[in-house]
N, C-alpha and C positions, 0 to 999 in steps of 0.2 A: 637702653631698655627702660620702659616706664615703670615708675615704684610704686609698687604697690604694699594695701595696707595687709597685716599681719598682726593678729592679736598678741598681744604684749608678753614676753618670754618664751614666745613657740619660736623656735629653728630649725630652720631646715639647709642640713649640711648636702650639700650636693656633691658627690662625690666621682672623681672625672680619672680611670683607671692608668697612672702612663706607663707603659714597659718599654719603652725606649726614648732616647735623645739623640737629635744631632743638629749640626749647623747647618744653616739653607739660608735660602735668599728673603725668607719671612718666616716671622714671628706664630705659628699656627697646631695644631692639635689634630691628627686624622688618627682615628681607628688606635688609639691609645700611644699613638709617637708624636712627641715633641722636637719640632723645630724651631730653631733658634735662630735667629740674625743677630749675628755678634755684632757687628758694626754698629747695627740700632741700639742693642743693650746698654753696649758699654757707654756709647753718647748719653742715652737718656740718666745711667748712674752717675755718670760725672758730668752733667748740663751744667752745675755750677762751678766746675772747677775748683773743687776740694780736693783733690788727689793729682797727684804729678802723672800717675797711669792707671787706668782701671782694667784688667785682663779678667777674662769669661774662660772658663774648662771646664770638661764633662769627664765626668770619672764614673762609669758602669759597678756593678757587682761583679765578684769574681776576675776583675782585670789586677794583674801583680804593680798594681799602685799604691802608692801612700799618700793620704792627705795628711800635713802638718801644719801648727799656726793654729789648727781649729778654734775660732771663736763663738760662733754661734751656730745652730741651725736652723731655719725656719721654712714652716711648708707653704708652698703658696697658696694663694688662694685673694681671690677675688669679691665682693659685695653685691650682691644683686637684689636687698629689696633690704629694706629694716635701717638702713644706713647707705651710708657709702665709702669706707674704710675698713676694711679686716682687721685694722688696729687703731682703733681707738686711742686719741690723743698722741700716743706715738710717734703715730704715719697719718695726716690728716686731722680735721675737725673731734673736739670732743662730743661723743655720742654714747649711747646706753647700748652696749655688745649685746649679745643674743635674742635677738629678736629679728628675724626675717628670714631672707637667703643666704648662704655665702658660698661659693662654689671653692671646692676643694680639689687638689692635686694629691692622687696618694701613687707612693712607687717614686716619690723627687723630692728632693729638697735644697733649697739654696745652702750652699754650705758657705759663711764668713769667715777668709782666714786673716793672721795680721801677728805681726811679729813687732812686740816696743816692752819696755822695762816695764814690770806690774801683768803683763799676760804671761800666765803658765801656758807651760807645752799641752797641744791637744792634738792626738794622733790619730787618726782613722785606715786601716788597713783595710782595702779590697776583695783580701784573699788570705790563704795562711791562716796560721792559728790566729792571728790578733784578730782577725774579722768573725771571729767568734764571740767578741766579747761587746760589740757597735751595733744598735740596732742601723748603723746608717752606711754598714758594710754590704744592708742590705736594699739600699733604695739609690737610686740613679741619683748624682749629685751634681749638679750646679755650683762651679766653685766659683767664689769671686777673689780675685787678689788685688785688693786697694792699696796703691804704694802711696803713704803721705809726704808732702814736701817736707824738706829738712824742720824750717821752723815752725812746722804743725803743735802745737800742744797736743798733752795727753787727755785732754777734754775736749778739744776738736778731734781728736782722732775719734776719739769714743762715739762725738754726735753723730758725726760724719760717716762712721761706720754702721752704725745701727741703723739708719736710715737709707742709706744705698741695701741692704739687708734686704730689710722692709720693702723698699721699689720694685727690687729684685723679683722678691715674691709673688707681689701682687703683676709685674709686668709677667710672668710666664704664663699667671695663671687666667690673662684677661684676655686673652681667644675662645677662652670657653665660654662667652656670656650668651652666646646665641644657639649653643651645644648641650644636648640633650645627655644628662648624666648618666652613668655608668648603675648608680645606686642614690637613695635618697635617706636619710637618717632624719630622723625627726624625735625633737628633745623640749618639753614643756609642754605646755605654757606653765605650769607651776609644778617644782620638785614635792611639795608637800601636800600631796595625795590625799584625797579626804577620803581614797576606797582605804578601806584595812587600817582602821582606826584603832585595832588594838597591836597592829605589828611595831616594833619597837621603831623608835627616834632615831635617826644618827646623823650627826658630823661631823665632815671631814675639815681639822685643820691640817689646812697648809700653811707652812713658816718659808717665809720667802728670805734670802740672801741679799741683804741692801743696808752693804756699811762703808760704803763710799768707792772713789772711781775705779772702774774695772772690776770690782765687787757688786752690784746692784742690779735689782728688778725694778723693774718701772708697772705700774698699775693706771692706766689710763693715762700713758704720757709723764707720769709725774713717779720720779724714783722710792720706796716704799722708806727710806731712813726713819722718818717721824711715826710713820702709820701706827695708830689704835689697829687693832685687831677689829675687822672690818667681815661684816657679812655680804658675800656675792651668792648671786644663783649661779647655778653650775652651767647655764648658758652663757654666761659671763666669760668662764675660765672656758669654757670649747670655741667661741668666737673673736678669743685675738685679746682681752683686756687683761693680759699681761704678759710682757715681753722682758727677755733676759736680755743683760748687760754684766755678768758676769763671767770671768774670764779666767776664774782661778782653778786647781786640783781640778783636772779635767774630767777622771772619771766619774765623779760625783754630783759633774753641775746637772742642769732640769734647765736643758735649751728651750727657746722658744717654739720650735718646736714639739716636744714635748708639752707645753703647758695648754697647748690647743688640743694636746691627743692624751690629758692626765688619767694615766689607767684607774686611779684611784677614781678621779671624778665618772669617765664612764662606764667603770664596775656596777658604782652605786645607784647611778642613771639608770641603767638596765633593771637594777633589781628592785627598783624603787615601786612600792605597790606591792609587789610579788613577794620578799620577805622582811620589806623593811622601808619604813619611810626617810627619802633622804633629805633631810631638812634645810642643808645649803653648805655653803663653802664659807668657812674663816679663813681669811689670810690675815697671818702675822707675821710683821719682820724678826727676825734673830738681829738685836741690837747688840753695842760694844759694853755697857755697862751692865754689872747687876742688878740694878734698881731698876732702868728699862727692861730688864726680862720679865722679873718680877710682877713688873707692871703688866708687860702684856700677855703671862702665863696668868695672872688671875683674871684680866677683861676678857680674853678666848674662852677661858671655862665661865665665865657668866653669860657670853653672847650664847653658848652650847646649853644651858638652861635655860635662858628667857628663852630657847627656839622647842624645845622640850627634850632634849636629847637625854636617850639613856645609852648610848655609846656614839664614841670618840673612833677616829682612823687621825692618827698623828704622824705627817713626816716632816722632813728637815732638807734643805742644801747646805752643803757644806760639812767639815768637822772641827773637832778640838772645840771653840769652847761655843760653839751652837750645840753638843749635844746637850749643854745647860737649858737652854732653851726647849728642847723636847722633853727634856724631865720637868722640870717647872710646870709645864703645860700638862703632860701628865699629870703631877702631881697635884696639880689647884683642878684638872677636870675629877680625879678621882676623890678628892675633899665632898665636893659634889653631888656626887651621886653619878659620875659618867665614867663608865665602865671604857678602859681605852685599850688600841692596839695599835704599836708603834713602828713603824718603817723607817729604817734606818742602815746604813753598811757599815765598816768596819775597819780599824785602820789599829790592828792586830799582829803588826811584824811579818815577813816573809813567810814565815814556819806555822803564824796563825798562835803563835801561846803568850803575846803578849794581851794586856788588858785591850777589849775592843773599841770600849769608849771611856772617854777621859771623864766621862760623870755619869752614876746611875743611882737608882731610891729601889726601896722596894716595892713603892704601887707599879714601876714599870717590869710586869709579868708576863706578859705577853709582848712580844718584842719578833718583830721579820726583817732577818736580815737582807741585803743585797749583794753582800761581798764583801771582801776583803779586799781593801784598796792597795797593800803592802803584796801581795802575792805576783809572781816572779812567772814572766809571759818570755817566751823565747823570740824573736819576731825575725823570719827568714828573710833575707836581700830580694828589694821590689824592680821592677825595671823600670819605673817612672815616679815620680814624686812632683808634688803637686801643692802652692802654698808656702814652699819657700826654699829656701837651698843650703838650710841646717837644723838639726833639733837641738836646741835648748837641752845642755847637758850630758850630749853624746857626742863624740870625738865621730868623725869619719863622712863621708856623705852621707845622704838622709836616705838613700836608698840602699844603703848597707845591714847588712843583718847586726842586730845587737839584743840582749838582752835587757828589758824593764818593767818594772812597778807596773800594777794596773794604774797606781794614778797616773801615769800618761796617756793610756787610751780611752778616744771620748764617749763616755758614757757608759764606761765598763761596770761601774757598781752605783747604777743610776737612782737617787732614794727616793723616785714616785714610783718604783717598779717597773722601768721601763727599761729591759736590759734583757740580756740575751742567757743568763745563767739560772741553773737549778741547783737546788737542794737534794744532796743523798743521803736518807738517813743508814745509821749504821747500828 
């Protein structure tokens, strides 16, 4: 398809409905079902010969399955005009995200599993109570299972995974280039509104997880460990310019998936104009030191003034001592003059009466939970399991009923708010 030109931070998400998957003799898209050629897929993720085997499964909503292993998830999606990559340095040439086309798969997602020392367990349940707690209990998934040769490093595992991921993605979603989408969303060309000049300022930090292998986000290809606190347009973070590579406490991470679909970012999208100007996106890493937090809980709250902000939307991945990091950032945006409101879950004991988070100030007064990562999920015997053929921590087959922690299940107390639990006041 020929590219064409697009004023500079307009996007337009093309959005392509799937309610079904299965295998066939080709790779194609009818009337909202996906067919898959396994044979093609699995050659094209291992053309190079980085994996001893690469296996393709399709796991529905509502089938008594278990996906285990969970590393990543990512939705596919294809480029059709503004670039030629959905990920940006990643997967492909460095280029400037949000500007053009990009057609979108919603209702699937490529699910990465992989089992090595340094990956926590990450469960996704089908059915049952667990599948109450996974937004991805409830979309069609595409599992990949990369087996690595024995003397693979855990830095070839990583690259080699994240990239077959990536492939993954963009191959299911590239039958749609000549198919007329379902819906079209349209986002820019600039967040900062000049209608409703006197409606308040805001910005959204997000603090990304990047403190080394199998812990880390990448931002245009390049993992965020160093990053200054950095202003993106919010076309940025919906069109693929950052991908996860973290693999820890599962219900907690912010898949790549998610980072394309950040409810935060298209809450404030939507309202932008209407009761509030949304002035851009900081991403800052949560670093290992004190002096690097410090450092970059005061540059966030300067970037959130030089932009004119008079509120803040502050979340976090990960816990223990990244919630430093959310208070810090609080704290220097409230010095300020930015009025902030922090997203964050909870890792409060089983019973919920221990302390929730390991640091807190009193400018953080306004605080939305996600959950409680410590509360006690009953999980009933599945008939298939998917990803690998034990969990991390549990005695018995992975298909057997046992009792665990939300932190096993993925994305059960998600802290961009993208999870499946409510609040009941009392």
């Amino acid at each position: 398809m020929e590219q064409k030109e697009f004023p500079f931070m307009q996007l337009a998400l093309r959005k392509f409905k799937i309610t079904s998957a299965m295998f066939g003799a080709v790779t194609r898209i009818s009337n909202g079902a996906l067919e898959i050629d396994k044979q093609e897929m699995t050659a094209a993720l291992n053309r190079d010969g980085l994996f001893s085997e690469v296996d393709v499964k399709i796991v529905s909503p509502g089938e008594t399955a278990r996906i285990i292993h969970v590393m990543d998830a990512i939705q596919p999606r294809v480029k059709l005009s503004g670039g030629t990559t959905p990920f940006p340095g990643a997967l492909g040439p460095m280029e400037t995200a949000g500007i053009g086309e990009t057609n979108v798969l919603e209702g699937v997602a490529v699910i990465q599993t992989g089992q090595r020392p340094g990956i926590q367990e990450g469960i996704i349940d089908m059915s049952g109570p667990g599948a109450l707690y996974s937004q991805f209990s409830r979309t069609i998934n595409i599992v990949l299972e990369c087996t690595a040769f024995p003397e693979m490093t855990d830095l070839e595992f990583d690259l080699a995974a994240r990239k077959a991921g990536l492939e993954a993605a963009v191959y299911l979603a590239e039958p749609t280039r000549n198919l007329a989408p379902d819906d079209i969303e349209l986002y820019g060309p600039d967040a900062r509104t000049s209608e409703g000049k006197d409606l308040p300022g805001v910005v959204y930090i997000c603090h990304l997880q990047s403190q080394g292998l199998f812990r880390d986000t990448f931002v245009y290809g390049e993992n965020a460990r160093s990053l200054l606190p950095t202003v993106l347009h919010p076309n940025e973070v919906l069109d693929g310019a950052i991908v996860s590579s973290n693999y820890i406490i599962a219900c907690q991470k912010n898949p790549s998936y998610f980072h394309v679909n950040n409810p935060v970012v298209l809450e404030l999208a939507r309202r932008n104009g209407q009761d509030l100007r949304f002035l851009g996106v900081i991403i800052a890493n949560e670093h290992n030191t004190l002096r690097e937090k410090d450092r970059s809980a005061k540059f966030a709250a300067k970037l959130g003034k030089q932009l004119g902000a008079s509120g803040a939307v502050i979340t976090q991945e990960g816990g223990g001592h990244s919630d430093t990091d959310l208070m810090l950032t609080c704290k220097e945006c409230e010095k300020v003059g930015i009025r902030t409101v922090i997203i964050a879950n909870e890792i409060a004991g089983p019973k919920g009466d221990l302390p929730s988070l390991v640091d807190s100030i009193p400018e953080a007064d306004a605080v939305v939970t996600t959950g409680n990562n410590d509360v006690q999920v009953a999980l009933p015997a599945m008939t298939r399991t998917v990803g690998g053929n034990s969990i991390a921590g549990i005695s018995g087959p992975p298909e057997s009923a046992f009792t665990t922690a939300l932190g096993r299940l993925y994305t059960a107390t998600n802290q961009l708010g993208a999870y499946r639990l409510t609040v009941k006041g009392y």
